[in-house]
C-alpha positions as CSV (number, residue, x, y, z in Angstrom):
1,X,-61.3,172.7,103.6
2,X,-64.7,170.7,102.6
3,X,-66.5,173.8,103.1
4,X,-64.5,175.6,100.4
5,X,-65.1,172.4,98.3
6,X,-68.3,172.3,98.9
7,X,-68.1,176.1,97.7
8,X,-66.8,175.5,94.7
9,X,-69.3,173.0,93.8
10,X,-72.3,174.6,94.2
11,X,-70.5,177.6,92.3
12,X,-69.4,175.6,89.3
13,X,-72.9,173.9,89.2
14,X,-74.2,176.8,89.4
15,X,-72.5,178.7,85.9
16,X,-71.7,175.6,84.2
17,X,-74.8,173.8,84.5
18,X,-77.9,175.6,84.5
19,X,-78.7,175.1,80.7
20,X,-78.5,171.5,81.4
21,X,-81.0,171.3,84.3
22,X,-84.1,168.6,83.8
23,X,-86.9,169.5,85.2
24,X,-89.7,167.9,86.7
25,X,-93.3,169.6,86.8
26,X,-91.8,172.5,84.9
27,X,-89.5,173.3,87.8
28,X,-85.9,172.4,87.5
29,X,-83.7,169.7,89.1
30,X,-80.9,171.4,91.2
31,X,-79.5,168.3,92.6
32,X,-79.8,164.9,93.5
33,X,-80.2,164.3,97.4
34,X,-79.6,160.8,99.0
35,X,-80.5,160.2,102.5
36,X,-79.1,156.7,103.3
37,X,-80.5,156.6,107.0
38,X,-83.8,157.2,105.2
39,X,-83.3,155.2,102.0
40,X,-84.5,157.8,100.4
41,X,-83.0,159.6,96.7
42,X,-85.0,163.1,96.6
43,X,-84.7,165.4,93.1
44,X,-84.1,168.7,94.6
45,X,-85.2,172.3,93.7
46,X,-84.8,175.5,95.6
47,X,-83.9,173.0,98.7
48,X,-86.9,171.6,98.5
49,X,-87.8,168.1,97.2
50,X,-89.8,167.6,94.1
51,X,-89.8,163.5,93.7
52,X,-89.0,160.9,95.9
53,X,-87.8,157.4,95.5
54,X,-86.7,154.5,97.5
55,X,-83.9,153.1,97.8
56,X,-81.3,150.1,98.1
57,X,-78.0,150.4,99.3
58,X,-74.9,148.8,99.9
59,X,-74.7,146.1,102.2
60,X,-72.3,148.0,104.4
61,X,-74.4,151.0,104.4
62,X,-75.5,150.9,108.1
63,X,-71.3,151.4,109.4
64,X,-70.8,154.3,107.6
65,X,-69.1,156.0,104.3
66,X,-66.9,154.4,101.8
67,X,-63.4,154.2,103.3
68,X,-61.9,151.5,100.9
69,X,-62.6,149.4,97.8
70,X,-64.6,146.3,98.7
71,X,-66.2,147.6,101.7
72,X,-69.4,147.3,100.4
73,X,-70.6,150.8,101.5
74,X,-72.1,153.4,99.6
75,X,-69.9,156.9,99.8
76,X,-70.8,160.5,101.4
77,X,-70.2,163.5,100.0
78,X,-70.5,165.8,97.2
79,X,-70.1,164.4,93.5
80,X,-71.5,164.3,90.0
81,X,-73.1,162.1,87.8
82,X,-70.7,162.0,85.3
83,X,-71.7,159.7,82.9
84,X,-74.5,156.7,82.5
85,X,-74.9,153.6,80.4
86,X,-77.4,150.5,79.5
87,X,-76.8,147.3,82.0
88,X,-78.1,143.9,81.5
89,X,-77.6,143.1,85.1
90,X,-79.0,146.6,86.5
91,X,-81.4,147.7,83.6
92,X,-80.0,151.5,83.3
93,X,-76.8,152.8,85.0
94,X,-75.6,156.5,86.0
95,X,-72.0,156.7,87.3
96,X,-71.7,158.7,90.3
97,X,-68.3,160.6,90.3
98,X,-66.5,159.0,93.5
99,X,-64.1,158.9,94.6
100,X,-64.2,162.7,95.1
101,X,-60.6,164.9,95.7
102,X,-61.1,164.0,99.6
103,X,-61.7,160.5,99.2
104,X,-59.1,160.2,97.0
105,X,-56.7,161.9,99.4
106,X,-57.7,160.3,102.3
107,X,-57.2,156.8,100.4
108,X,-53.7,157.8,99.5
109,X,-52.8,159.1,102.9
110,X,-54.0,156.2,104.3
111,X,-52.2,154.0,101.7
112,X,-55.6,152.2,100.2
113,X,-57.6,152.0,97.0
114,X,-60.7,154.2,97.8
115,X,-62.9,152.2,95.4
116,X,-64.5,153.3,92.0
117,X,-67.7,152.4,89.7
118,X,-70.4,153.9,92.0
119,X,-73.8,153.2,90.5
120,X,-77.6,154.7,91.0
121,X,-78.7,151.8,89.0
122,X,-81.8,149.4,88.5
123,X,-82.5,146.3,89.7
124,X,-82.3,142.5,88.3
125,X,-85.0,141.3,87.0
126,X,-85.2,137.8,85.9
127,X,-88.1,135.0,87.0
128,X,-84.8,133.5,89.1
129,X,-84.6,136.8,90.6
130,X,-87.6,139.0,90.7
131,X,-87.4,142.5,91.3
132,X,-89.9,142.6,94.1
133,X,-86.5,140.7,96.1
134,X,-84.2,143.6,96.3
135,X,-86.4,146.2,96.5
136,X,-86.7,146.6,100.4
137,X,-83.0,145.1,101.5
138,X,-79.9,146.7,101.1
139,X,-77.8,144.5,98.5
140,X,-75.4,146.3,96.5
141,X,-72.1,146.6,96.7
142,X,-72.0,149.9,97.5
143,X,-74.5,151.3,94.9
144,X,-77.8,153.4,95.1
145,X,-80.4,150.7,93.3
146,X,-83.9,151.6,92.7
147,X,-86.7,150.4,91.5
148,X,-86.7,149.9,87.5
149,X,-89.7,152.1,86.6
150,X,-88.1,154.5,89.1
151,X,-84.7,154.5,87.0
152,X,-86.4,155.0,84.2
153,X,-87.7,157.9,85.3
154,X,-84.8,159.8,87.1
155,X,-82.6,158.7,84.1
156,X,-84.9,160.6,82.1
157,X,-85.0,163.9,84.4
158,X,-81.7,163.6,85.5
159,X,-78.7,165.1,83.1
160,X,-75.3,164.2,82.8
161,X,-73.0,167.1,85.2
162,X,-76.0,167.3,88.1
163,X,-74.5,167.1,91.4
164,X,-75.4,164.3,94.1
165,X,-75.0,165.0,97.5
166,X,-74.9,161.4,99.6
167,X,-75.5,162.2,103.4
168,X,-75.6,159.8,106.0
């Protein structure tokens, strides 16, 4: 079943999408890769990498996927960034699109609330709180943070309707 979702994403990504692609160096941005065991958010072309950042994640990132609102991990899977917004808190916000149809589903079967308002988002930045502080711990609450100058730049080369792929 994931496989044929999986399918269909790459498919509908593939028609609906490409006039939207950013680019970076003149090559397009296919996706968005996260590797949370690496802390790592790559911009993908042709499954190969074009820019990488580090990352921040949630503070429940190390026992695995996001099973259920409050957990404080940062999800797996396949999703979208869907929409973004300004933050006072997190300096620039994209929304990532979980919970997907199989974390939904799996939340209802298991009779819990799967968690919403997934974030790749800045970081504070405040003389209380400098930004240099978050930068190498995982802190969120299940978010991807990054640097701000690094946000800057992926919210720049990074469309609405690209697809993010979160892997452990």
């Amino acid at each position: 079943m994931r496989w044929l979702l999986v399918l269909f994403c790459l498919s509908f990504t593939a028609v609906s999408q490409a006039s939207a692609l950013g680019t970076y160096d003149g090559k397009p941005i296919e996706k968005v890769l996260v590797l949370k065991s690496a802390h790592q958010l790559q911009l993908i072309n042709d499954g190969k990498p074009l820019k990488t950042y580090r990352i921040s994640l949630g503070k429940g990132a190390k026992k695995g996927p996001k099973l259920i609102e409050g957990d404080k991990r940062t999800p797996e899977g396949f999703y979208w960034i869907d929409w973004r917004k300004t933050s006072d808190r997190f300096y620039l916000s994209m929304h990532i699109s979980y919970p997907n149809i199989s974390d939904a589903a799996r939340a209802r079967r298991e009779g819990v609330e799967p968690g919403s308002m997934i974030m790749i988002h800045g970081t504070p930045d405040t003389e209380e709180n400098p930004e240099e502080l978050f930068h190498t711990l995982d802190w969120t609450d299940g978010c991807i943070a990054m640097r701000n100058v690094d946000m800057r730049e992926v919210w720049n080369l990074v469309p609405d309707g690209t697809m993010i792929e979160i892997r452990p």
